[in-house]
C-alpha positions in Angstrom: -5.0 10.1 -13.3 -6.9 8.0 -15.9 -4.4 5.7 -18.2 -5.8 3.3 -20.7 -3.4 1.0 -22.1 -3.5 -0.8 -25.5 -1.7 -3.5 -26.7 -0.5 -2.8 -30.5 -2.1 -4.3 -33.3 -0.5 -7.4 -34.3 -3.3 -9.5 -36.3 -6.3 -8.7 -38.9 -9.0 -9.7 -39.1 -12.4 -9.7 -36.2 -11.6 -8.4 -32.7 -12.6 -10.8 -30.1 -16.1 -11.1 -28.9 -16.7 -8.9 -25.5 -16.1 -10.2 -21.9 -15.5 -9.0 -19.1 -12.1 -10.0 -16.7 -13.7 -13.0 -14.5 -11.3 -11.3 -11.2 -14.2 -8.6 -11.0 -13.4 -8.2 -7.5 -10.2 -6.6 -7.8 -12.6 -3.8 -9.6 -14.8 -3.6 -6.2 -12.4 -3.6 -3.8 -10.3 -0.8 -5.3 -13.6 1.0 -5.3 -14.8 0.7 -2.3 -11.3 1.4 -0.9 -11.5 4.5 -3.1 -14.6 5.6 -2.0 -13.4 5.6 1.7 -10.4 7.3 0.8 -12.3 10.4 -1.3 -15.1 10.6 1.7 -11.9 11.3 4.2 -10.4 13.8 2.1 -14.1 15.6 1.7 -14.2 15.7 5.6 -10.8 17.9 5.4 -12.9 20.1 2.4 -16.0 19.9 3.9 -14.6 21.5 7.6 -12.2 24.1 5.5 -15.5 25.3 3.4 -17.8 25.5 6.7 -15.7 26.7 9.0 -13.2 28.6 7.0 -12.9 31.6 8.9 -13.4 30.3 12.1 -9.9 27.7 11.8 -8.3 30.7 10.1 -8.7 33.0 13.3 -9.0 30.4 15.9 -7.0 27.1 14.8 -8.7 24.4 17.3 -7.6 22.0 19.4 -8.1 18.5 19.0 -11.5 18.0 21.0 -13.0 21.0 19.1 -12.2 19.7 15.5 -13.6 16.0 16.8 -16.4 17.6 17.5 -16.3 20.0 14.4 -15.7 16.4 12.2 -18.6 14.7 13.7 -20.7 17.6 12.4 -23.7 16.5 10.6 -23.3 18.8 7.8 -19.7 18.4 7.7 -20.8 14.3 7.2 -22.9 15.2 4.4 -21.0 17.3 2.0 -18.3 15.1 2.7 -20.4 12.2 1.2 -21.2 14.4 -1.7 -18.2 15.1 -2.7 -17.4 11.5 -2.9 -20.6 10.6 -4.7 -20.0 13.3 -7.9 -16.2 12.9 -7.8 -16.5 9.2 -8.0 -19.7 9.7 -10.6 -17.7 11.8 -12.6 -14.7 9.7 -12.7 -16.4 6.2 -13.4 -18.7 8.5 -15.9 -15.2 9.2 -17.7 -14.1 5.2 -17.7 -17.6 4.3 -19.0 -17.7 6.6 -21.7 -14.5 4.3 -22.9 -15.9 1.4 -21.6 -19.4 1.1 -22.9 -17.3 2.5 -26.5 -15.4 -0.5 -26.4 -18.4 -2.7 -25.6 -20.0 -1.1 -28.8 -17.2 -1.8 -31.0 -17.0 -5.5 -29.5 -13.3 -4.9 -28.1 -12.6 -6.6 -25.2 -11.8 -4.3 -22.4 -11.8 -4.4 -18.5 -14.3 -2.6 -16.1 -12.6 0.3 -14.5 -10.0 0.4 -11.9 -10.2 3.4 -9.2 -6.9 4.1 -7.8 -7.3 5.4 -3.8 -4.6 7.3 -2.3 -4.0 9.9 0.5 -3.2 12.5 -2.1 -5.9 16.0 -1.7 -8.5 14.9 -3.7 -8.4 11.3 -2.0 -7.7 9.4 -5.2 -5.3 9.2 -8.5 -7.8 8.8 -10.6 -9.1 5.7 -12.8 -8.2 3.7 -15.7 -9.7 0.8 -18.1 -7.4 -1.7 -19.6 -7.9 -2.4 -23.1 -7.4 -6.3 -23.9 -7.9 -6.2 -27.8 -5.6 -4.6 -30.2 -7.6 -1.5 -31.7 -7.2 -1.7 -35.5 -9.7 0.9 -37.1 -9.0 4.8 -37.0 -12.5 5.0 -36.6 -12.6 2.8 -33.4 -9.4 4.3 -31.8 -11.4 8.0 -32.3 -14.5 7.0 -30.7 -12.7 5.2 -27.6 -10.5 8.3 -27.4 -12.8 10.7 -27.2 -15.7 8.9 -25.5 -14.2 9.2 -21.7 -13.3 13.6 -22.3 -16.1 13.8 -23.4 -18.1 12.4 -20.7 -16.2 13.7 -17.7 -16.2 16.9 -18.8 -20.3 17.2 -20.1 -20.1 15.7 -16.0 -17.9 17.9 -14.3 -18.7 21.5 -15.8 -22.7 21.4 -14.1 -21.2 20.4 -11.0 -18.7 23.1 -10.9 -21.1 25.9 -11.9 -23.7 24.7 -9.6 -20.9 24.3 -6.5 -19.2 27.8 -7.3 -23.1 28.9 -6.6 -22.9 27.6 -3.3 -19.4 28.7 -2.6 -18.5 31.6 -0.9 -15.9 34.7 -0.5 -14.0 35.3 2.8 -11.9 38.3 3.9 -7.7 37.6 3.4 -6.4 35.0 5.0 -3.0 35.7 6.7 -0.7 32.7 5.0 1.7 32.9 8.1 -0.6 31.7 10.6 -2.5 28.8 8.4 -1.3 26.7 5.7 -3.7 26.6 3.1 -3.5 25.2 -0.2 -4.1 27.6 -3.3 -5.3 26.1 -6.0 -4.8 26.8 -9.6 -8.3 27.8 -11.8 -8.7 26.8 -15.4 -10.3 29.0 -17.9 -13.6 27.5 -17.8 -13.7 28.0 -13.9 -12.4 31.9 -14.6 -15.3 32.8 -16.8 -18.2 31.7 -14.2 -16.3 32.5 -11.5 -16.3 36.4 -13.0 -20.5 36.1 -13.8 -21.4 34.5 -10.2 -18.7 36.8 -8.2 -19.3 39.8 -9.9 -18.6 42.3 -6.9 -16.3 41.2 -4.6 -13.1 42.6 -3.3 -10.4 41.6 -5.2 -8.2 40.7 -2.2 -11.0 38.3 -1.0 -10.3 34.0 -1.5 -13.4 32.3 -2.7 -13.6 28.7 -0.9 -15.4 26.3 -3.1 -18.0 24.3 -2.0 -17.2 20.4 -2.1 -19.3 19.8 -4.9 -17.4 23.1 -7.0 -14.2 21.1 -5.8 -15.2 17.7 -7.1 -16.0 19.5 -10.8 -12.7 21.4 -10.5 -10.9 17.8 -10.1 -12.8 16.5 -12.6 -11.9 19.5 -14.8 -8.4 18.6 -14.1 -9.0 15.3 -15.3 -10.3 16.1 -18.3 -7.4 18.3 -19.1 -4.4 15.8 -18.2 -6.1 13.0 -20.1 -6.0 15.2 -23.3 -2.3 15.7 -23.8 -1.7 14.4 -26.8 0.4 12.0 -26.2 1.5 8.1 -26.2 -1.6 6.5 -25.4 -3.5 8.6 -23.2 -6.6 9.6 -24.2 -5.6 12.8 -25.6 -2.8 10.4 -27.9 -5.4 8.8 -29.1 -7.3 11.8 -30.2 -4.1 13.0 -32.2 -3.3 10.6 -33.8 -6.7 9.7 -35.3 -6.2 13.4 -36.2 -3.1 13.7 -37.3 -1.9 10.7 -37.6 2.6 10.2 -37.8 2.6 14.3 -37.6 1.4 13.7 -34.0 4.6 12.1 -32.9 6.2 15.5 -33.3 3.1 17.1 -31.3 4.5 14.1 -28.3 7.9 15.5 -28.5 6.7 19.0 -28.3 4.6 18.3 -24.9 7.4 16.4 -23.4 9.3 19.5 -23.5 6.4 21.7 -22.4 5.8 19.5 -19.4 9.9 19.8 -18.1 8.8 23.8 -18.6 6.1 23.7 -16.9 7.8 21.9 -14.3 10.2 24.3 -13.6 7.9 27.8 -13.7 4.3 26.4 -12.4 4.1 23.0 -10.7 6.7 20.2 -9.9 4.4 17.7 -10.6 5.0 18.1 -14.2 8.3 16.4 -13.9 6.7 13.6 -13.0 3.9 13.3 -15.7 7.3 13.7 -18.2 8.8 10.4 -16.6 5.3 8.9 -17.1 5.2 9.9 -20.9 8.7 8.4 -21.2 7.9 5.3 -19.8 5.1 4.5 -21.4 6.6 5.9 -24.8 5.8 8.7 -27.0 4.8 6.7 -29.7 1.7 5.4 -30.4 1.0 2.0 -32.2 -0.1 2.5 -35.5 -3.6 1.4 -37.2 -4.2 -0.4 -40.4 -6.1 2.3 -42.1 -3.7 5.0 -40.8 -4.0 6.8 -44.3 -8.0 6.6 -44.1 -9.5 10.4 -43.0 -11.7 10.6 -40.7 -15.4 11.7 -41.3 -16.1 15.2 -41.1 -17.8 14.5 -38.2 -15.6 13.2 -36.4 -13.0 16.1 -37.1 -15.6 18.2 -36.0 -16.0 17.0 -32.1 -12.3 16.4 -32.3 -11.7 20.2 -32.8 -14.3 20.3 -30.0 -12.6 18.4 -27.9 -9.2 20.6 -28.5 -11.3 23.4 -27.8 -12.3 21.2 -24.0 -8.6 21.0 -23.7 -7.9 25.0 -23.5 -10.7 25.6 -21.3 -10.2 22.9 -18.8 -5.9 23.2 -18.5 -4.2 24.1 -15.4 -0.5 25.1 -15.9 -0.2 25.2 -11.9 -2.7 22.9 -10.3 -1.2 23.7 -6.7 0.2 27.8 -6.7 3.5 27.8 -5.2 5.1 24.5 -6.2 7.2 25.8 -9.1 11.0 24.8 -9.2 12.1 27.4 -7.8 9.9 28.0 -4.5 10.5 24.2 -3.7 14.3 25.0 -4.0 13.8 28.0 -2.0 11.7 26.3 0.5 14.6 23.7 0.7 17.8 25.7 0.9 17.3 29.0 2.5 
């Protein structure tokens, strides 16, 4: 999960001169801590993509998958997955970054957050230091990190559904395997590069597919127009107060979502309410943007429908974890 925070405007007048956060090293530890933690999770991908229907007939005991693990190939695409997620990810926080550096507002370098979640990490963020006071400004930083990820992520996703593959059913009752939820971009080359396959048959993307289906993802939570993620600060340099009622709207669209695709939602609607609906206002909040700009921010709506997931994980709605639970 990216977040950027910003402080609200409070003063007129020149934004500080650039500089980066002397305490750099927080930065590289959290990185290389994240990178550890992605290349584990690709060894889990990496084994499931190789050996697919192999574990699904014959689920091995723990000297065969040691010895599956230590797999050179296995090695490998584990490390590439960790390489374009992470280059996709720190792509995204540049794109803001370097956006900031142009406008001389004084911002962070980018945090990675590792954690033993099933893509190894929750993501990345920037912390803006200056308050951003131009429409113009907040527009560009908005839109720079989208943008980026997702010019990133869609040529490593058609290129890894190229080297993915389709297996027979696998029986659910004797392996637990996650199912995955596909957004509309991954739908439309999935149907031109799996034109004849049975419809009963699961494709198992390639780690490198998987890495531009996260950062898909990505692309797609950041750009809920809300508070101050980047899809807030899209809006309102859109919109401007009208996108306090779009906020409202999504909050309520999340708790429904929550209850008929994926729990998780609930917990990006606790998120939004923390960090507030609202976003701080500009001083030129009445100036319209160019037509430019309104152009590649129609674009980026446009990103937005192709890259959303309703259910990330199938079979985590409301009701199945409530079934799961009580019966």
């Amino acid at each position: 999960m990216e977040e950027e925070r910003q402080e609200a405007p409070t003063q007129t007048g020149i934004a500080p001169a650039f500089s980066l956060k002397k305490r750099i090293w927080l930065n590289i530890v959290l990185f290389v801590i994240t990178v550890f933690s992605t290349f584990f999770v690709g060894i889990t991908l990496s084994l499931n993509f190789k050996y697919s229907e192999v574990l699904a007939q014959n689920p091995p005991n723990a000297l065969d998958l040691v010895e599956k693990i230590r797999d050179p190939q296995v090695i490998s695409l584990s490390i590439i997955y960790m390489v374009v997620l992470l280059g996709i990810l720190l792509g995204h926080e540049l794109g803001h970054f370097l956006t900031c550096r142009y406008y001389k507002i004084n911002a962070t370098l980018p945090y990675f957050i590792p954690a033993p979640t099933l893509i190894g990490t929750l993501g990345a963020f920037i912390k803006i230091k200056s308050p951003i006071t131009r429409k113009q400004q907040l527009f560009d930083i908005g839109v720079a990190g989208p943008l980026t990820g997702f010019i990133l992520s869609v040529p490593a996703l058609v290129y890894g559904l190229s080297l993915s593959k389709a297996v027979p059913p696998i029986p659910r009752d004797e392996v637990f395997v996650y199912v995955f939820g596909e957004p509309l971009i991954l739908k439309i080359f999935g149907a031109m590069i799996f034109k004849n396959i049975p419809p009963d048959y699961s494709i198992y993307l390639h780690p490198i597919a998987f890495a531009g289906w996260v950062g898909i993802l990505v692309t797609a939570l950041n750009l809920f127009p809300v508070g101050q993620l980047d899809g807030g600060h899209i809006s309102y340099a859109l919109f401007g107060k009208k996108s306090r009622n779009l906020a409202r709207i999504f909050l309520g669209v999340f708790i429904a979502m929550g209850i008929f695709f994926w729990v998780g939602w609930f917990i990006w609607a606790f998120l939004i309410l923390f960090l507030g609906l609202r976003h701080p206002r500009v001083l030129d909040e009445e100036v319209h943007l160019s037509p430019r700009r309104k152009f590649i921010g129609y674009t980026v709506i446009l990103i937005f429908i192709l890259s959303f997931i309703p259910d990330p994980i199938k079979g985590l709605n409301l009701f199945d974890v409530l079934k799961e639970f009580l019966f």
